[in-house]
C-alpha positions, 0 to 999 in steps of 0.5 A: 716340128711346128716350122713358121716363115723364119724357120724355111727358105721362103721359096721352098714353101708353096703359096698355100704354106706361106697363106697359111703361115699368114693367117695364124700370124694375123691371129696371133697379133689380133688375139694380143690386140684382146679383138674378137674375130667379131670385132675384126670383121666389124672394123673390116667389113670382112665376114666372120666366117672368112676371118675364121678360115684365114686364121685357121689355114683353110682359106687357100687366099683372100683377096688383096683388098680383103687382106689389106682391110684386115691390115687395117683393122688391126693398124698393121698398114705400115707393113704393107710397104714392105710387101713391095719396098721403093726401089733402092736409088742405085737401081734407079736409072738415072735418065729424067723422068720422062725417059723412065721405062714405062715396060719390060723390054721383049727378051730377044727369043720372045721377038723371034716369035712374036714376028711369025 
């Protein structure tokens, strides 16, 4: 059973199976693009031989700035804000700016051990 990113609940899947999952959907959309992994790494700057891993599931990771320059090669940059969507205004709390959180606030039982 050839199982994509769709076919499984996201958290049960390791890192390593979603990057994997990543490199032959990439490889899908440069192939349909008719761009050689040559011509990729050209636009990218990224070396043919990662290209070649990432594409083929042995890359375990690439860097985020490697990744986002292969988004760019194949115009894909309009994607990347989904990785981490804007907020929904209704999560927003609704003080001014300047009085916006700047931190997550300590959990009470991380203040327990913080005064030790």
């Amino acid at each position: 059973m050839n199982n994509t990113i769709e076919d499984l609940e996201l958290y049960g899947l390791s890192n390593s199976d979603i990057s994997v999952d990543l490199g032959k959907r990439f490889k899908i959309y440069r192939i349909a693009l008719n761009l050689t992994q040559k011509e990729v790494s050209e636009q990218s700057g990224v070396s043919v031989m990662t290209l070649v891993r990432f594409e083929s599931g042995e890359f375990g990771s690439i860097g985020l700035n490697k990744f986002i320059a292969l988004m760019r090669a194949l115009q894909l940059l309009e994607n990347i804000a989904d990785v981490i969507p804007d907020m929904p205004e209704s999560l927003y709390d609704k003080r001014s700016i300047r009085n916006q959180r700047q931190r997550a606030s300590k959990r009470k039982n991380e203040k327990q051990y913080s005064k030790r």
